[in-house]
C-alpha positions, 0 to 999 in steps of 0.5 A: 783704770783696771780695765785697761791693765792686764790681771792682777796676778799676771802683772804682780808675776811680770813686774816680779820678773823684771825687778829679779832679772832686769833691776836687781842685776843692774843694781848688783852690776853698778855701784854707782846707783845709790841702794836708796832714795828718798825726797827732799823731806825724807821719804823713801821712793821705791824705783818705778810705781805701776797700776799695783801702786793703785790697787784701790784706787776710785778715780772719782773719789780720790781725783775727779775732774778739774773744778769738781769735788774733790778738786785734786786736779784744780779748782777751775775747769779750765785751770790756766787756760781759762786764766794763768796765776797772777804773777806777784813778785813779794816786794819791798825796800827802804822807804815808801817812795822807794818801793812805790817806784819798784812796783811801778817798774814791775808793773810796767814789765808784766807782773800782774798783782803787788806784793808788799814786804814790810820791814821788821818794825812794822811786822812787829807792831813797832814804829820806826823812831821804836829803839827796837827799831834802830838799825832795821829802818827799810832793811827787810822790806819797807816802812810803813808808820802811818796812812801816810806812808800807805799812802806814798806806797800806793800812790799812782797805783790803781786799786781798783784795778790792782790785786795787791798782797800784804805779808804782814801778821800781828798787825794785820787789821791796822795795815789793812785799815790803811790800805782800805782808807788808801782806796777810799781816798783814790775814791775806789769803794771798799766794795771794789779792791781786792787781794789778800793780807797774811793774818795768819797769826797761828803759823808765827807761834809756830815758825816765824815768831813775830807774835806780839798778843798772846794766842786768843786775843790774837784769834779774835782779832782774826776772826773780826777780820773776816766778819769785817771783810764778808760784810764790807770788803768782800772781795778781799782774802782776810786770810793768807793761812800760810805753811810757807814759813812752816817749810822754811822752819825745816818741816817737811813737806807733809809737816807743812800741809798737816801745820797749814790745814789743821791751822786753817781748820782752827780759823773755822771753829774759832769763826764759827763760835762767833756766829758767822756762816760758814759759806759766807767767810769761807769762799775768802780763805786763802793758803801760802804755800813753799814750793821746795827743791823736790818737784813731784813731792811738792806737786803731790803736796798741792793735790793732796791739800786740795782733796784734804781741805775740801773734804774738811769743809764738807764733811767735817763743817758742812759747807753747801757752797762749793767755792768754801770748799776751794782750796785756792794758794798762792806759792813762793819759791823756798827761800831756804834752799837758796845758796850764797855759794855760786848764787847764779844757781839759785836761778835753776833753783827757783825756776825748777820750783816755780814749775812745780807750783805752776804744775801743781794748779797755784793761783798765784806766784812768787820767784825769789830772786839769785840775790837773796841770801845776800840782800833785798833783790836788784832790780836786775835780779828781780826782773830775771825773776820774773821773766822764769814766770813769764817763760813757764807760762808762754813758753814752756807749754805747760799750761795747755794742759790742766794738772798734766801729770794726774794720773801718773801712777808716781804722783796719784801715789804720792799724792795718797801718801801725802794725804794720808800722812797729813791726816794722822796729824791733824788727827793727833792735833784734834786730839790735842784739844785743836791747833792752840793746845798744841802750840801752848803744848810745844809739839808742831814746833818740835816736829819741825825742830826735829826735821830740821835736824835729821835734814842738816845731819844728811848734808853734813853726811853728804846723804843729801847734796846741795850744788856748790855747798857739800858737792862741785864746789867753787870760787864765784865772783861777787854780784851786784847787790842792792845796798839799803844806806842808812839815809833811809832811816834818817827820811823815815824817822823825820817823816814820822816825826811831821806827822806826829806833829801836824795831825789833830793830836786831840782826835788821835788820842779820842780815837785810841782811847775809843779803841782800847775801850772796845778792846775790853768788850767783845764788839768787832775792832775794825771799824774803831781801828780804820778811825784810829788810821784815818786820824793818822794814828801810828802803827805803834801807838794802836798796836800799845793801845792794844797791848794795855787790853790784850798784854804781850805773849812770852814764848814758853822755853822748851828742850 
């Protein structure tokens, strides 16, 4: 790069001039421009960036090639053109049936992988006829109780020939146990289905708090996971290791990257003292990750996760296998910035974030929908949804090019910005005693906390304007919405109730009596909990079982 730019001195005295006799005039002459300027998170961003930005900056070092170490510019050489990101809207309502007959609607209109939202109960570990349970029945997402209703979700759906994605955390291994037991009786081998389960049980003690073990059971629950999966699943991602919810928690961007990766970082050495190699589980990890409202910082977010992560494997864990250095993600649209007040805005929104994730080099994407701060999406909102996806890839052009904005002298700085700030925290954290120690110590928590506040405070000082809520505000007319009735509850819970009589109730007792026993020892859970599944045990009554060995985690109060 410095052989194309004049000397250093020459530029530092041309840019000095500009800024005196072109910028600071213009500034002193219009008080309409803002003095200062900053991301979404907070950042200050100077008014224009120039080679000088990038003084030091080693082209093969800090950005490479596509496919080449350190994959800042993307894993596959040839990125969308090879491939585009698997299209995959998150999806879930009411009952099993219900969801099933929106995932072949989506299917059938272009989107490209499933992904499946459960409703609270099953993210807690709870079944539907749980007291906990009442009122939520199919309102989130949808309810999955027993293989049965694994089975209804994915009926008609071939999954061997269909990635399919499962948001879903403490409960992860049980759900999973379903959808392998699902694929065998469609007669698909284990060998053969792919996609991915979240798992990710470290961002929850975080941000979403749906924890029901305390911290270490639930890693060696994790950890059984990958060992299962490199051995009996191998094409499936027994990880999601997600800073989506982290961002929507109020971290900022950097926040999210740091949290993510250093969480990722402690899913390795927890695998690693069990004994698994490091090159044949870590080619499976996966990441999840928020695409916000500021374009270039979430961009520069993806770039710098990739370096970062690659540079971990390598350096710090001493992987020899390039894919275990690959940082491969998937992206949703944030949620948080989603507005009721004139909810067709949304729509601008998502579309401007979902290029950032395209632009940024995602495997794989999900738009929200307009409705969403209202509901469940609308099949009509759902399919415009999808259709922002379809229009970047197809119409937009912006797959002709991989990672069209590298070299940028904005984005090649933002991106060591972010790398560097993520950095300094992971550091702090291994310093801590590792990502455990400080969730138990409360400090990823509190920074986010923190953010969370110094963001809110800007809106309400009007430092940060939200179109249609501190700024252009206006009456909107209702829209349509998908209205969940309580039916759903009563199908849910007769269903439950048939299947907790017609099954051999001598063999689910043998079997969770079987798996409680092995939870006392230190031998892989999985294959004990695909037994407990396919004698149509209950969510619930394997999560119990578990809880008698494992307890239930209280979150510590803290101010």
């Amino acid at each position: 790069m410095k052989k194309n730019n004049p000397p250093k001195k020459e530029l530092e005295r041309s840019f000095n001039l500009w800024k005196k006799e072109k910028y600071k005039k213009a500034m002193e002459n219009d008080f309409s421009i803002q003095k200062e300027y900053s991301t979404v998170s907070g950042r200050k961003i100077k008014s224009v960036y120039t080679p000088l930005d990038l003084e030091n900056f080693d082209y093969l070092k800090q950005s490479g090639f596509p496919g080449e170490f350190p994959y800042t510019r993307g894993v596959h050489p040839t990125m969308y053109r090879g491939r585009l990101w698997t299209m995959r809207q998150f999806s879930g309502f009411g009952t099993a049936e219900d969801t099933n007959k929106r995932y072949k609607y989506l299917l059938s209109h272009g989107q490209t992988g499933l992904s499946v939202a459960f409703h609270l109960p099953t993210l807690m570990g709870l079944d539907s006829d749980h007291p906990l349970a009442e009122g939520e029945i199919g309102k989130c997402g949808v309810t999955v109780d027993s293989l049965a209703d694994m089975e209804t979700l994915f009926n008609g759906i071939p999954l061997d020939k269909i990635s399919t994605s499962m948001t879903i955390n403490p409960p992860a291994a049980v759900l999973w146990a379903m959808y392998i037991a699902v694929a065998e009786k469609q007669g698909v081998s284990p060998k053969v289905i792919s996609g991915t389960i979240q798992n990710d049980i470290l961002k929850e003690y975080i941000a979403q708090k749906t924890f029901v073990f305390p911290p270490k059971p639930s890693m060696k629950l994790i950890v059984d996971t990958f060992e299962y999966g490199t051995k009996e699943v191998p094409r499936w991602n027994t990880i999601s290791i997600s800073g989506y919810h982290i961002r929507e928690a109020g971290s900022t961007a950097a926040q999210e990257l740091a949290f993510t990766l250093r969480d990722g970082i402690e899913y390795v050495e927890w695998s690693q003292e069990r004994g698994l190699d490091i090159d044949e589980f870590a080619p499976r990890l996966s990441f999840f990750f928020n695409a916000h409202n500021d374009f270039f910082e979430e961009i520069a977010k993806y770039r710098a996760a990739r370096k970062i992560w690659a540079e971990v494997m390598r350096e710090r864990f001493g992987a020899k296998n390039p894919r275990s250095m690959w940082l491969r993600f998937h992206t949703q649209t944030s949620g948080v910035s989603l507005m009721a007040q004139q909810p067709y805005n949304n729509v601008i929104r998502v579309a401007i974030q979902a290029l950032a994730g395209v632009l940024g080099g995602t495997q794989s994407l999900h738009t929200n929908s307009l409705d969403e701060t209202y509901a469940l999406p609308s099949e009509e909102a759902v399919t415009i949804a999808l259709r922002t996806q379809q229009i970047i890839a197809h119409e937009s052009g912006v797959i002709n090019c991989i990672d069209p904005l590298g070299g940028s002298y904005f984005i090649e700085k933002l991106t060591s910005e972010m790398e560097k700030e993520a950095k300094d925290y992971i550091k702090k954290i291994d310093d801590m005693g590792g990502m455990v120690k400080a969730i138990e110590l409360g400090f990823p928590q509190k920074e986010i906390a923190d953010s969370a506040y110094w963001y809110q405070q800007a809106v309400e000082k009007k430092e940060k304007l939200i179109v249609g809520v501190n700024a252009f505000e206006m009456e909107h007319e209702p829209i349509p919405l998908l209205d969940i009735n309580e039916t759903v509850a009563k199908q849910q819970l007769a269903r439950l109730k048939e299947i907790k009589k017609t099954r051999n109730n001598s063999q689910v007792r043998e079997r969770l009596r079987d798996l409680k026993k092995a939870a006392e020892g230190d031998i892989n859970l999985m294959p004990f909990i695909l037994k407990c599944v396919k004698a149509y045990a209950t969510l619930g009554e394997i999560m119990d079982s578990l809880k008698e060995v494992f307890g239930e985690y209280k979150e510590p109060i803290t101010y």
